[in-house]
C-alpha positions as CSV (number, residue, x, y, z in Angstrom):
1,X,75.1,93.9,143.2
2,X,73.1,90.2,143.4
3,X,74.5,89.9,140.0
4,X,78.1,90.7,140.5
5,X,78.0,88.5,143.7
6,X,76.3,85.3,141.1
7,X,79.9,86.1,139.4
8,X,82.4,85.5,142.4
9,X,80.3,82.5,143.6
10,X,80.5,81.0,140.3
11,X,83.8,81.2,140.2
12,X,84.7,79.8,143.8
13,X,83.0,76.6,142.3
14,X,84.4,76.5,139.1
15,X,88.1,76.9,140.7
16,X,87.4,74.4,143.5
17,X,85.9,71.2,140.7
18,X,88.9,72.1,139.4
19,X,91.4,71.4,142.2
20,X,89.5,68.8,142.9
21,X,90.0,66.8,139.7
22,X,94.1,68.1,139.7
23,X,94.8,69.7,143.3
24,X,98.2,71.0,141.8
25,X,96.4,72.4,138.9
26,X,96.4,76.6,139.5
27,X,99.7,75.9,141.3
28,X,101.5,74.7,138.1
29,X,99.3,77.3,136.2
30,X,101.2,79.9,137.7
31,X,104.9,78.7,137.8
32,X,104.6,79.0,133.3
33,X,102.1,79.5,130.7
34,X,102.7,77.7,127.5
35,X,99.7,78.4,125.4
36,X,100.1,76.8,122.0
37,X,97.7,78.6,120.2
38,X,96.9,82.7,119.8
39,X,93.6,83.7,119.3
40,X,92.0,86.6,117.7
41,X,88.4,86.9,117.8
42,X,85.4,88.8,117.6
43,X,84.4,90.7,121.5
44,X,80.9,89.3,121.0
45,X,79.9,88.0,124.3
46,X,78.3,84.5,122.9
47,X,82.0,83.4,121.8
48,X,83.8,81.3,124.5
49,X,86.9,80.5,122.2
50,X,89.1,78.3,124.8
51,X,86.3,76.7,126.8
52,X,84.6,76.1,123.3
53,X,87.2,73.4,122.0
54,X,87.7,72.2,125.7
55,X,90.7,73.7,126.3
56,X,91.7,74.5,130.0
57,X,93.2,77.7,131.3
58,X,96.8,78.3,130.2
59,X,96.2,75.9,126.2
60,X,95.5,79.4,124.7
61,X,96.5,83.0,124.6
62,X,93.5,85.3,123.1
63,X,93.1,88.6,122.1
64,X,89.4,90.1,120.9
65,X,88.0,93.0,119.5
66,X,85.2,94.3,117.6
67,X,85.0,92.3,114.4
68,X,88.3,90.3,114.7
69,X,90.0,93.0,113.1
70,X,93.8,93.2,112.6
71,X,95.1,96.7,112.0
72,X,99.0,97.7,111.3
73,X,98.1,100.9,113.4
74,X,96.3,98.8,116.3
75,X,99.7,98.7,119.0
76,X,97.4,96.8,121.3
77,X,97.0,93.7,118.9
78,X,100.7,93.9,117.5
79,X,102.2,93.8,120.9
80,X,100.0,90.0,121.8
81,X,100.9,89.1,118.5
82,X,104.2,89.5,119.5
83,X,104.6,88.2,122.8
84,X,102.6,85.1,121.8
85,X,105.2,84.8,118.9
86,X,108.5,85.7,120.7
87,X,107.7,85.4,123.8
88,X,105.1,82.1,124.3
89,X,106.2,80.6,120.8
90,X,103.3,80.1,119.9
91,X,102.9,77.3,116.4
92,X,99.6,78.6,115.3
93,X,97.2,81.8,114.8
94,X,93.7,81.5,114.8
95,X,91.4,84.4,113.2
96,X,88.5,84.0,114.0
97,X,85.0,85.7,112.9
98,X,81.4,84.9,113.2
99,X,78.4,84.7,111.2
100,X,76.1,87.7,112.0
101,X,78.8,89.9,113.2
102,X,77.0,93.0,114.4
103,X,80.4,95.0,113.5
104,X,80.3,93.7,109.7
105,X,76.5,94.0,109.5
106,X,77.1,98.2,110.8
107,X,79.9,98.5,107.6
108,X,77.7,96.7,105.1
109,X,74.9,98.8,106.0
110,X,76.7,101.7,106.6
111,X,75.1,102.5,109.7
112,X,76.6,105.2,111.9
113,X,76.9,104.5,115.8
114,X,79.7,107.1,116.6
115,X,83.4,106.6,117.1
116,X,83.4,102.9,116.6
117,X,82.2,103.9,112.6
118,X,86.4,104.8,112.3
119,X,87.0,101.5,113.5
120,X,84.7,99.2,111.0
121,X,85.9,101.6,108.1
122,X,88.4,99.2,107.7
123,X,85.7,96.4,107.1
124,X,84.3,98.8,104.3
125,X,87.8,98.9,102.4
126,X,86.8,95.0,102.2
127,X,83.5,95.3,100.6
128,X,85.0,97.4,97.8
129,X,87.9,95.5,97.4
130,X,85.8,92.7,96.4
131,X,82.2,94.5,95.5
132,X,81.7,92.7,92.5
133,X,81.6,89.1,94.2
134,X,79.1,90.4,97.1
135,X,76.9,92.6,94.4
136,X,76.7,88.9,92.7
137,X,75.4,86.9,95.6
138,X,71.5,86.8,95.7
139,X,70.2,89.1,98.9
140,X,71.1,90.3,102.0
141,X,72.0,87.6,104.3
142,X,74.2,85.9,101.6
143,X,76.3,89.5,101.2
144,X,76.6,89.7,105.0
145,X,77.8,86.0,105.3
146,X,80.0,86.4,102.6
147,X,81.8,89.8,103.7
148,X,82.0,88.0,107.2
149,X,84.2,85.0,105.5
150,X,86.0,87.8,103.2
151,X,86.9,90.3,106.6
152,X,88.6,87.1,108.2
153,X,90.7,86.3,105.2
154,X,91.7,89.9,104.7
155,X,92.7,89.8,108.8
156,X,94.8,86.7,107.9
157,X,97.1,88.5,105.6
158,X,97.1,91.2,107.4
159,X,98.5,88.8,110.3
160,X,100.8,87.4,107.7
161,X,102.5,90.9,106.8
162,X,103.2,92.1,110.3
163,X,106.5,92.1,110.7
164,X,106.6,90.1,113.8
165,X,105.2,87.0,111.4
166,X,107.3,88.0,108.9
167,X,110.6,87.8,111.6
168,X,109.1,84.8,112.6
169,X,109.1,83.0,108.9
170,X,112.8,84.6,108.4
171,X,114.0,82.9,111.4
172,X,112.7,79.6,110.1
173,X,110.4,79.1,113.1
174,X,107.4,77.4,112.7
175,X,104.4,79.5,112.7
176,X,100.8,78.8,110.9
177,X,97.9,81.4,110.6
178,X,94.5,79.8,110.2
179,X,91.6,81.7,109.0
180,X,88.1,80.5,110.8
181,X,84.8,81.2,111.3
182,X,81.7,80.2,113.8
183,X,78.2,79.7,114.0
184,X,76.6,81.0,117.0
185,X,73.2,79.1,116.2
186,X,74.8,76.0,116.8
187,X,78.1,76.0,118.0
188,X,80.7,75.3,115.5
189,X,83.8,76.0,114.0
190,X,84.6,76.1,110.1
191,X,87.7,76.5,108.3
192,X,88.0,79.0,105.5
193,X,90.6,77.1,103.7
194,X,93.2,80.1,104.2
195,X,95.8,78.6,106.2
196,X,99.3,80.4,105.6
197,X,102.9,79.0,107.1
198,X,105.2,80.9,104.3
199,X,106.0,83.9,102.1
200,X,104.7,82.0,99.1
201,X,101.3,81.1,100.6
202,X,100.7,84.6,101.5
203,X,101.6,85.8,98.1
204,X,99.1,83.4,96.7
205,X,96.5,84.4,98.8
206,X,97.4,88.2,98.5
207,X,97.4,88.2,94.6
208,X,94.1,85.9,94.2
209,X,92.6,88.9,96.4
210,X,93.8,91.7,94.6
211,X,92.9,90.4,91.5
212,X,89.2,89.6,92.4
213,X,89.4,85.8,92.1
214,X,86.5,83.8,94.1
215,X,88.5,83.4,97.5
216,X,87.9,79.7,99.7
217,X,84.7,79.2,101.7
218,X,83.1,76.7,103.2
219,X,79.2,77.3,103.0
């Protein structure tokens, strides 16, 4: 219970520094919320997405799972995709994996750790799609890296074809969805290249995929 008690002391201080630098701050904070990013992440506990770029309660709306995955069946993801679309108006989405991720590691290897195994089947369907680029990379850590970079882009177009993003694009409003990735060993963020704000660039990324083609990365 010493623990849990560590927790709600912590957090008295943290709220009080920040009254004290903006004493109206949590009172504005809960009149509106105007985030201006979504965020879709990995649930690994060493990921702090809005305190990591500085941002302050309220700058963005995040949603997390194992392995950053974004699934067409997954109503829990699709409904904060669309209230931060509809709803917040959100301008960009972030997806967002990690070097390392324990989730891809248990689909590369194939490992079997019970009902979760359904979920990262969907991170398998990845590595085949695109076997022939991993079988070429020399050794493990490279093909785990790799597959990391390759889930994130696949989660991107999957973003893309939802049909909230797709409403979104119809309707003319603006709407960018960025694919990332992080290094826990030291802290930073890298961009995969993928951005997508239209039809046309998800097409582009969705055919050089199907068809096998070496897909950005930033090494």
């Amino acid at each position: 219970m010493e623990r849990i008690k560590k927790l709600l002391d912590g957090n008295k201080k943290w709220a009080a520094e920040i009254k004290e630098s903006d004493p109206r701050f949590f009172e504005k904070l809960s009149e509106v919320q105007t985030p201006e990013f979504l965020w879709i992440g990995c649930a690994d506990s060493r990921i702090t997405p809005a305190s990591s770029f500085g941002l302050l309660p309220g700058e963005m709306f995040v949603h997390r799972n194992v392995a950053n995955l974004v699934l067409h069946t997954d109503i829990n993801c699709l409904s904060v995709i669309q209230f931060a679309v509809e709803v917040l108006k959100v301008r960009h989405i972030i997806v967002c994996g990690h070097y390392g991720c324990g989730g891809v590691k248990a689909a590369l290897d194939n490992a079997r750790y019970g009902l979760i195994d359904n979920w990262l089947r969907n991170i398998q369907d990845v590595a085949r799609k695109h076997r022939s680029e991993l079988d070429s990379l020399p050794g493990y850590e490279a093909k785990l890296s790799r597959l990391c970079e390759l889930n994130v882009i696949e989660q991107v177009t999957n973003v893309g074809l939802t049909t909230i993003v797709q409403d979104a694009w119809q309707r003319d409003q603006a709407l960018s969805v960025h694919g990332w990735i992080y290094t826990i060993a030291d802290g930073i963020y890298q961009d995969l290249n993928v951005t997508i704000s239209s039809n046309e660039e998800l097409d582009k990324l969705r055919s050089a995929a199907n068809a096998g083609e070496p897909l950005a990365a930033v090494r």
